[in-house]
C-alpha positions in Angstrom: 88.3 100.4 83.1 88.1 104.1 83.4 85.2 103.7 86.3 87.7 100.9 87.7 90.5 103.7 87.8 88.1 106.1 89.0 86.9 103.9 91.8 90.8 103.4 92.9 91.3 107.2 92.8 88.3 107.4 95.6 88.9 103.7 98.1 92.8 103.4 97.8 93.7 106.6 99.8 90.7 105.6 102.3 91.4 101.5 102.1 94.8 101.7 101.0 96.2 100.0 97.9 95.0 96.6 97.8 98.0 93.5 97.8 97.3 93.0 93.7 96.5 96.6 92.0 95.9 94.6 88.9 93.8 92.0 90.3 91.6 94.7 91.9 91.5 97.1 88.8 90.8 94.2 86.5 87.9 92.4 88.9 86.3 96.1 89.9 86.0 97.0 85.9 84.5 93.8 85.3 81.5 94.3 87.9 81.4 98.4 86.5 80.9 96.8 83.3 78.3 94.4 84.4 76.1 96.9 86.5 76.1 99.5 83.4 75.2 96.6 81.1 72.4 95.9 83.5 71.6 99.7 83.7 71.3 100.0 79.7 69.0 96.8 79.5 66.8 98.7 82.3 66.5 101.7 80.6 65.6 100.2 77.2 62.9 97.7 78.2 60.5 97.6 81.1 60.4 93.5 81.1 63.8 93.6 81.6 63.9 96.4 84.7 61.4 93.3 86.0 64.2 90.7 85.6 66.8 93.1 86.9 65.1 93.6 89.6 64.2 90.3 91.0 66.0 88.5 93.1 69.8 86.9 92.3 71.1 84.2 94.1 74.3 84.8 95.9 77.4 83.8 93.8 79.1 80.7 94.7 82.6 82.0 95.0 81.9 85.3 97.1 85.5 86.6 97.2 87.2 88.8 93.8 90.7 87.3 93.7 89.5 83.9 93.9 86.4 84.2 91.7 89.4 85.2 89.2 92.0 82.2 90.0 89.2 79.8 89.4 88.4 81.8 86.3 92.1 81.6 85.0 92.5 77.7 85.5 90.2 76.9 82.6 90.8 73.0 81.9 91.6 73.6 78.3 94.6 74.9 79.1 97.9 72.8 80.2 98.0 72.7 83.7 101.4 74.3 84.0 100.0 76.9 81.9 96.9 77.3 84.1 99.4 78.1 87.2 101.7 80.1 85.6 99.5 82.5 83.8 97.3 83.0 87.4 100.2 83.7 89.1 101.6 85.9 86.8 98.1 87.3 85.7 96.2 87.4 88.6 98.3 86.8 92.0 100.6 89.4 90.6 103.9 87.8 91.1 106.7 88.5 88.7 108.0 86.4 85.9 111.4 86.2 87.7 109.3 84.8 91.3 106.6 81.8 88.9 109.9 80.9 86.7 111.6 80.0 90.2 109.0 78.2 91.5 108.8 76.0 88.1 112.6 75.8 88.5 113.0 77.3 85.2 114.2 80.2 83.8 112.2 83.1 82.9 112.3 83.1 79.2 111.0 79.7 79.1 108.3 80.6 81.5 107.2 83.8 79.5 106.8 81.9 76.6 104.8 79.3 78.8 102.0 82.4 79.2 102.3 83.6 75.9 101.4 80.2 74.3 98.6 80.1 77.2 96.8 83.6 76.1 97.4 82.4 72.5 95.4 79.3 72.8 92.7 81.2 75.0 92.6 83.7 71.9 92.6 81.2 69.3 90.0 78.9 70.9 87.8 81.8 71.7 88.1 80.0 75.5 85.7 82.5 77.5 86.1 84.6 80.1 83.6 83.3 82.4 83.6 82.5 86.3 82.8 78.4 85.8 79.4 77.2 87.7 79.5 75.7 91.2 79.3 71.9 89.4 82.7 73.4 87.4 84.7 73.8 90.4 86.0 70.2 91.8 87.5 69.7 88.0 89.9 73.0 88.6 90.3 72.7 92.4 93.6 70.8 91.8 95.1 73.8 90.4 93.8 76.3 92.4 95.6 74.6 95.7 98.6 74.6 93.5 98.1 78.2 92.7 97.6 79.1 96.1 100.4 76.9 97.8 102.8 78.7 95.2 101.6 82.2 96.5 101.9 80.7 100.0 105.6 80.0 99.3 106.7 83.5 97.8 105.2 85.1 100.5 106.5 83.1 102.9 110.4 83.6 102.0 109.8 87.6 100.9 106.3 88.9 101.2 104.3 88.2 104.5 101.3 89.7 102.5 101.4 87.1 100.1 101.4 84.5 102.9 98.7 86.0 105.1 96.8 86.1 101.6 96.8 82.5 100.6 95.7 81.6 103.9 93.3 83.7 104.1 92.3 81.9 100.4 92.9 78.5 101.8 90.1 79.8 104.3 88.1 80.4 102.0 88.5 77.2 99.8 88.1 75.1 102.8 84.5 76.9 103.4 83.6 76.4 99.9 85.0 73.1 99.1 85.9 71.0 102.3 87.7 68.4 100.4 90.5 66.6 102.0 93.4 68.1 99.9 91.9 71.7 100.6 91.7 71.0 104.4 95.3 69.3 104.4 97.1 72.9 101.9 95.3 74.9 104.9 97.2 72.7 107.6 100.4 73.1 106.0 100.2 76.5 105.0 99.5 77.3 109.0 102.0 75.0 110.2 105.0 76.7 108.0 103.5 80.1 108.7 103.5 79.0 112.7 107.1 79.2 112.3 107.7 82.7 110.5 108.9 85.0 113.4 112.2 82.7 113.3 113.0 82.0 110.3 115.4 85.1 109.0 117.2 86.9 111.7 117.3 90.9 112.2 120.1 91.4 109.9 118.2 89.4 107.5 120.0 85.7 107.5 117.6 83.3 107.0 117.6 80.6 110.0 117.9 77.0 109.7 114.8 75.1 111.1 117.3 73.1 113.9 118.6 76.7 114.9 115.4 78.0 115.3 113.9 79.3 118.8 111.0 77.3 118.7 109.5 78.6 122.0 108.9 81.8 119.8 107.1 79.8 117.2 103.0 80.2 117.1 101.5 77.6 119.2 97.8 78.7 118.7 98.6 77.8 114.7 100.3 74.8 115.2 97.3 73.2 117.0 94.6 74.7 114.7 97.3 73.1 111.5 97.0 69.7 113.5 94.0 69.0 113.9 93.1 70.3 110.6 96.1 67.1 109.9 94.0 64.8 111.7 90.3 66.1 110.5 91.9 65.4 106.7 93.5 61.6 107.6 90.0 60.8 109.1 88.2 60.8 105.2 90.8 58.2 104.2 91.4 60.3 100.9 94.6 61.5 102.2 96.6 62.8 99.0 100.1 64.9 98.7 99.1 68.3 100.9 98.1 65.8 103.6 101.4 64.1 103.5 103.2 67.2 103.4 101.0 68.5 106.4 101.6 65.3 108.3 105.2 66.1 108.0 104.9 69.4 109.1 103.2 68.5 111.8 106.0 66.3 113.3 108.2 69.2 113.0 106.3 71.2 115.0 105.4 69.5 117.6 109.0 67.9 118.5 110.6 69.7 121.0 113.8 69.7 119.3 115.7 68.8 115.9 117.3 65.5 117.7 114.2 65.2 119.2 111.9 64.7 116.3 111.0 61.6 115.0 113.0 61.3 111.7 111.7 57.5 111.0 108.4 58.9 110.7 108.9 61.4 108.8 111.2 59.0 106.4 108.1 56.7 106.4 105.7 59.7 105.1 108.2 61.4 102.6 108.4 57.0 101.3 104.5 57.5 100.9 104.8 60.6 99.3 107.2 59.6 96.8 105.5 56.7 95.7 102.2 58.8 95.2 103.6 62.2 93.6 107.2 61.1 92.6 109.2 64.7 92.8 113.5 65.4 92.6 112.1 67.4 95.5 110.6 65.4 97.2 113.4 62.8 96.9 115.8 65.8 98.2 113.7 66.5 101.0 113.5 62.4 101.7 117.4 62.0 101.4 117.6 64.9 103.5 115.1 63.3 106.4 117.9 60.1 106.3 121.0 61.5 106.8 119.0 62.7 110.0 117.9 59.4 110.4 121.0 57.1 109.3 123.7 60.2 108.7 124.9 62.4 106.7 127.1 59.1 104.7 123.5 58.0 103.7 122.2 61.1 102.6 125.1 62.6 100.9 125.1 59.3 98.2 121.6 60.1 97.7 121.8 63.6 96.9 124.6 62.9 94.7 122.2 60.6 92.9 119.5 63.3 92.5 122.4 65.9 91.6 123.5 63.6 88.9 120.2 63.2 87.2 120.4 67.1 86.0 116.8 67.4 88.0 117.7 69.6 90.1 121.2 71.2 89.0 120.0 74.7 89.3 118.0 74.6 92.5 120.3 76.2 95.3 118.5 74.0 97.6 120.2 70.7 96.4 123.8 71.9 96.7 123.4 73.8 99.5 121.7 70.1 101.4 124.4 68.2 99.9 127.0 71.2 101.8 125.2 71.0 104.8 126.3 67.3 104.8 130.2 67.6 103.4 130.4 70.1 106.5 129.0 67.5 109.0 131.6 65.0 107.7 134.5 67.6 107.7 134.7 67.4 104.1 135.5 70.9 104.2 137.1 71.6 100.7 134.0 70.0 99.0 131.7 71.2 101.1 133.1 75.0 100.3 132.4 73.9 96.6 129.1 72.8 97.1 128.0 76.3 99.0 129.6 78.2 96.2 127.5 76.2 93.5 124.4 76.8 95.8 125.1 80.5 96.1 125.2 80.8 92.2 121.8 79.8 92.4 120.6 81.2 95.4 117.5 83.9 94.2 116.6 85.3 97.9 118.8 87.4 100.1 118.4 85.7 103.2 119.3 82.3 101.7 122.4 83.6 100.0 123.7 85.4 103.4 123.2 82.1 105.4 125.3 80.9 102.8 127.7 83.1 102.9 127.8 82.9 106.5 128.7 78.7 106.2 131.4 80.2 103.6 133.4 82.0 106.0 132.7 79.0 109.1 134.6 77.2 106.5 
């Protein structure tokens, strides 16, 4: 570690300071450590300054960061655990930003690590990057890692977005299944639409508000066709779904304009294959479009009423959104005051605030 810190010292004020300090610090010591292991050996023994010498096949997983993610999602461990101690670990995202995207609270997510790096202690699990036969068995969870990056970044760190694209890139080149073409088409379809999403005092910007001549065209096609290329191995799973959706979105000219029976018919498919209280959300949401907000509302209520999804701002704030439509106004200012309780990024709460005082 001291080379590792010593090696920052000298790159960072040339490269700058890479996205994940830790990630970098923790990665770079493990190679020092490697090459002065290898050193050692060469000094000690002249058979072995022959094998260290010879030629070594390339690694299978050329890049650092994901070398460690597919490290960290060791199948021993629960898979909730495998995310949440990558992202936490590795990805370098707070407690606070993983325990949102589990929609739970942090205390329960912290203990969710601790158990992790208890079990990896306890069952002497190694620390080992897993061989190139390893990799389809944890691919599952490194999409879900990455999509999660994807996500934080894409409400409040453009780095982190631009990073788990670059890492669907990546994964795509090194494993070209379906699901890991399909997370790259949805990660460049959202992304497509970044420049419009929060306005210039910071207000985040609902999607049928949005200018959508200003959204990235050149993305939207390369998403779209990565859509298609995944649909045409008839292994379509959840990311292609989600993609598919996406991709109707983006290339409708306008919210009336888009074609809400398809996308009802995909988020049906979707349910049925990964059933979700968010993905029933986002489904009752695509019917009020559909059939109105009457139809949508009962079904929110539904989902409210299960306890899924009491503390996800997201599910009051749709419900609002609906009340307001139907000139429900006294609920709907309820609902919005329940959704900003719960609300954990600033542009969401202002836009909430903001249907507060239409009110």
């Amino acid at each position: 570690m001291q080379d590792a810190f010593a090696a920052a010292v000298e790159r960072w004020p040339i490269d700058g300071v890479p996205a994940n300090p830790r990630a970098w610090l923790i990665s770079t010591g493990r190679f020092k450590a490697i090459d002065r292991l290898r050193k050692t050996r060469r000094e000690s023994s002249e058979d072995l300054d022959t094998i260290a010498d010879a030629p070594v096949d390339p690694p299978d997983i050329i890049d650092d960061r994901l070398r460690l993610i597919f490290t960290c999602c060791h199948p021993a461990l629960n898979p909730d655990a495998q995310v949440a101690m990558t992202l936490r670990e590795v990805c370098g995202l707070t407690t606070e930003q993983v325990a949102a995207a589990f929609l739970t609270t942090a205390p329960t997510l912290a203990q969710r690590i601790v158990r992790a790096k208890t079990k990896i202690r306890d069952a002497r699990i190694p620390y080992e990057v897993p061989e190139r036969a390893d990799l389809p068995d944890r691919l599952a969870t490194v999409l879900h890692v990455v999509y999660l990056v994807f996500n934080q970044g894409y409400f409040t760190r453009p780095d982190l977005a631009a990073e788990a694209i670059r890492l669907g890139r990546l994964l795509v080149e090194l494993l070209p299944e379906p699901e890991t073409i399909a997370l790259l088409a949805l990660m460049l379809l959202h992304d497509a639409r970044r420049a419009t999403r929060v306005s210039p005092g910071g207000e985040l910007i609902p999607l049928e508000e949005q200018d959508r001549s200003q959204w990235n065209h050149a993305q939207i096609a390369e998403g779209v066709a990565l859509v298609h290329r995944a649909f045409e191995t008839r292994r379509a799973g959840p990311y292609a779904l989600q993609a598919a959706i996406a991709a109707v979105h983006a290339e409708a000219p306008s919210s009336p304009a888009t074609d809400w029976t398809e996308i009802v018919g995909l988020y049906d498919v979707l349910l049925r294959l990964e059933p979700s209280p968010v993905i029933a959300l986002n489904r009752a949401a695509a019917i009020a479009m559909r059939d109105g907000p009457e139809r949508g509302l009962a079904l929110i209520d539904a989902i409210l009423e299960s306890g899924d999804l009491e503390n996800y701002h997201l599910a009051h704030g749709a419900g609002a959104d609906l009340l307001r439509r139907m000139g429900r106004k006294a609920e709907a200012r309820a609902a919005y005051e329940r959704s900003l309780e719960h609300a954990p990024e600033e542009p969401a709460r202002r836009l909430i605030q903001r249907r507060l005082q239409e009110l």
